[in-house]
C-alpha positions as YAML, in Angstrom:
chain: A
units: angstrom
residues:
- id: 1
  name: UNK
  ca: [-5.03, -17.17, 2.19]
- id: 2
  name: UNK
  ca: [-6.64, -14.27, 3.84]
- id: 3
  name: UNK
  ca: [-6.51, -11.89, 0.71]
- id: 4
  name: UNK
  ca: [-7.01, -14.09, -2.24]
- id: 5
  name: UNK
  ca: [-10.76, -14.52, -1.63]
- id: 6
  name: UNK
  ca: [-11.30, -10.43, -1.29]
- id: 7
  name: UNK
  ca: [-9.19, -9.80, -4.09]
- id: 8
  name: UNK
  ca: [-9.58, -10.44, -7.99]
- id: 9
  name: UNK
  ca: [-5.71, -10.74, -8.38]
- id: 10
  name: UNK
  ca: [-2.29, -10.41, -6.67]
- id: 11
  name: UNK
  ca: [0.79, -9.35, -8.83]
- id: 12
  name: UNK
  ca: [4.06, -8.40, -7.57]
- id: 13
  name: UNK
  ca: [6.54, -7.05, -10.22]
- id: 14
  name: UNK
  ca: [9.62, -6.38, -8.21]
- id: 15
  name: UNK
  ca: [9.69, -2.25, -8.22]
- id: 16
  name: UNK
  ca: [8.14, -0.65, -5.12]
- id: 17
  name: UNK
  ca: [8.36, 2.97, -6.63]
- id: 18
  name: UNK
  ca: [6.70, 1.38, -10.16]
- id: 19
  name: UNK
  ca: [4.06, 0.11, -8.00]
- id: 20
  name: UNK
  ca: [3.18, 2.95, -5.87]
- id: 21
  name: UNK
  ca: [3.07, 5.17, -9.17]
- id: 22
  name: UNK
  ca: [0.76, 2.42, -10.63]
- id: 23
  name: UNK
  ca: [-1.67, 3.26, -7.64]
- id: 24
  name: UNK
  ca: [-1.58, 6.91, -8.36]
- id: 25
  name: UNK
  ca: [-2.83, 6.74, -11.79]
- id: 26
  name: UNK
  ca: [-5.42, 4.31, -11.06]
- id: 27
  name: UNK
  ca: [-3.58, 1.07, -12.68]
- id: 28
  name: UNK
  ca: [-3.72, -0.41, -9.43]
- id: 29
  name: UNK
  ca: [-5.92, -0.35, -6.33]
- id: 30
  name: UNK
  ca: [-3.32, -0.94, -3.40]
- id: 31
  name: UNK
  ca: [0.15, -1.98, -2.82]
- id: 32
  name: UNK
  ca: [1.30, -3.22, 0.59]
- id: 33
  name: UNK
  ca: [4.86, -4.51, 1.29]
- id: 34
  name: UNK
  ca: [6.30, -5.40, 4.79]
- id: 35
  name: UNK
  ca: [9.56, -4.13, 4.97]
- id: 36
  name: UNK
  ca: [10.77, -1.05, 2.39]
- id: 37
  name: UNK
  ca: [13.01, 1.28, 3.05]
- id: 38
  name: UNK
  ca: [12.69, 5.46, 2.64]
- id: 39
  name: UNK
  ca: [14.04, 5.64, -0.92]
- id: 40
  name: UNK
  ca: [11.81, 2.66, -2.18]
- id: 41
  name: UNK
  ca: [8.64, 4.77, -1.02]
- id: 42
  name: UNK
  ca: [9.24, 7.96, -0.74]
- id: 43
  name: UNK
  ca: [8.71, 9.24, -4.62]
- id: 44
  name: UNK
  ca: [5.12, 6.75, -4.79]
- id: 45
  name: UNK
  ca: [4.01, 8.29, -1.67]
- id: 46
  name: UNK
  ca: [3.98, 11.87, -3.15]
- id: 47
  name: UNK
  ca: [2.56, 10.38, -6.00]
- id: 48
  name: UNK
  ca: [-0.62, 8.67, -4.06]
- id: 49
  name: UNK
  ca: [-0.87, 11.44, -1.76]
- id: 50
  name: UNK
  ca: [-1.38, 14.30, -4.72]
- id: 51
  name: UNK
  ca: [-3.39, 11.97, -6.17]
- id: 52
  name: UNK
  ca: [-5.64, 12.09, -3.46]
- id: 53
  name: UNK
  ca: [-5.12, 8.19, -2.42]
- id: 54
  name: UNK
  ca: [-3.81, 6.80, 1.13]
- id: 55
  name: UNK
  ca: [-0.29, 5.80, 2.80]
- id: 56
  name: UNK
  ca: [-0.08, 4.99, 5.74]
- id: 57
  name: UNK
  ca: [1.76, 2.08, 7.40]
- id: 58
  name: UNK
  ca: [0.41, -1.31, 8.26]
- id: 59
  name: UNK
  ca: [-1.41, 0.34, 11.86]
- id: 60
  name: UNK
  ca: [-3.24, 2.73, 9.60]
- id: 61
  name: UNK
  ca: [-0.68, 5.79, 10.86]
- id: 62
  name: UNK
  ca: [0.51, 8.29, 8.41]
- id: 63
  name: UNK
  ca: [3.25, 7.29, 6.38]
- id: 64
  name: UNK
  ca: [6.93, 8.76, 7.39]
- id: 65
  name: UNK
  ca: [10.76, 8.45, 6.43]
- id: 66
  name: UNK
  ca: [11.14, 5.81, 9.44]
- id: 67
  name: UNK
  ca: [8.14, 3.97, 8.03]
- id: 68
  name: UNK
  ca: [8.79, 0.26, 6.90]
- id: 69
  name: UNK
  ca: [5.75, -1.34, 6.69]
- id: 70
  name: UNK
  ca: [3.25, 0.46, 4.29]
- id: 71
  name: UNK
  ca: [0.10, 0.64, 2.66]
- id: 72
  name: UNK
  ca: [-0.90, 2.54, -0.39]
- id: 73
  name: UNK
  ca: [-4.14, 2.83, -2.17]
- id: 74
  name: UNK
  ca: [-6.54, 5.09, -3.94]
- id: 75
  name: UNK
  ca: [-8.02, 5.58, -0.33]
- id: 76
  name: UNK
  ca: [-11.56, 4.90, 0.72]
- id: 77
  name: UNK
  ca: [-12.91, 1.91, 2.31]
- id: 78
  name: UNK
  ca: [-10.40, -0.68, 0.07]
- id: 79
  name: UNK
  ca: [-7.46, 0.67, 2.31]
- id: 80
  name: UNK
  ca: [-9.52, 0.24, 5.88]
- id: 81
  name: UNK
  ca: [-10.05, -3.70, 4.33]
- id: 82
  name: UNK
  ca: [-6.50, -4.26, 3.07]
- id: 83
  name: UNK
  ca: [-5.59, -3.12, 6.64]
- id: 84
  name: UNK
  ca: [-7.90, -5.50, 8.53]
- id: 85
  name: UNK
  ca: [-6.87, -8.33, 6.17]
- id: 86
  name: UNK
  ca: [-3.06, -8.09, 6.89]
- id: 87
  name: UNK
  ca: [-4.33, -7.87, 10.49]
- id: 88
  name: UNK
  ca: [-6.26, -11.07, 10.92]
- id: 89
  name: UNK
  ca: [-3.00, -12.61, 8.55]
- id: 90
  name: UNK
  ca: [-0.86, -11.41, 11.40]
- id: 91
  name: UNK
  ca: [1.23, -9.36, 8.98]
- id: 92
  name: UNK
  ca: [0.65, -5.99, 10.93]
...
């Protein structure tokens, strides 16, 4: 309940590295997921960081190969709110 009303839609298609491409080109605005691990993220992160987007994990702290919870977006001020509505969900 605390994204829907800041968001226009939610979709969830099962691949995290599909996803996190999908952000890259511009298809999609964010992706956030709770609990990945290295070799569901690792590829899409490239991907967002070249193309000049965000990852970081849920506290807003660079994204690493221990990272679990993550964020990824084409950057700006959408990631900062993504991040402060997972917060007040008590996702983070």
């Amino acid at each position: 309940p605390v994204l829907m009303p800041r968001v226009r839609t939610i979709r969830m298609i099962g691949s995290a590295a599909l996803m996190l491409a999908w952000v890259a080109n511009g298809r999609l605005t964010a992706y956030w997921e709770y609990d990945l691990s290295s070799w569901d993220v690792a590829a899409g992160s490239i991907l967002i960081e070249e193309a000049g987007g965000s990852m970081t994990d849920l506290e807003n702290e660079r994204w690493n190969l221990r990272t679990r919870k993550i964020c990824g977006s084409n950057g700006g001020r959408v990631h900062d709110e993504i991040l402060e509505a997972l917060g007040e969900a008590g996702v983070v």
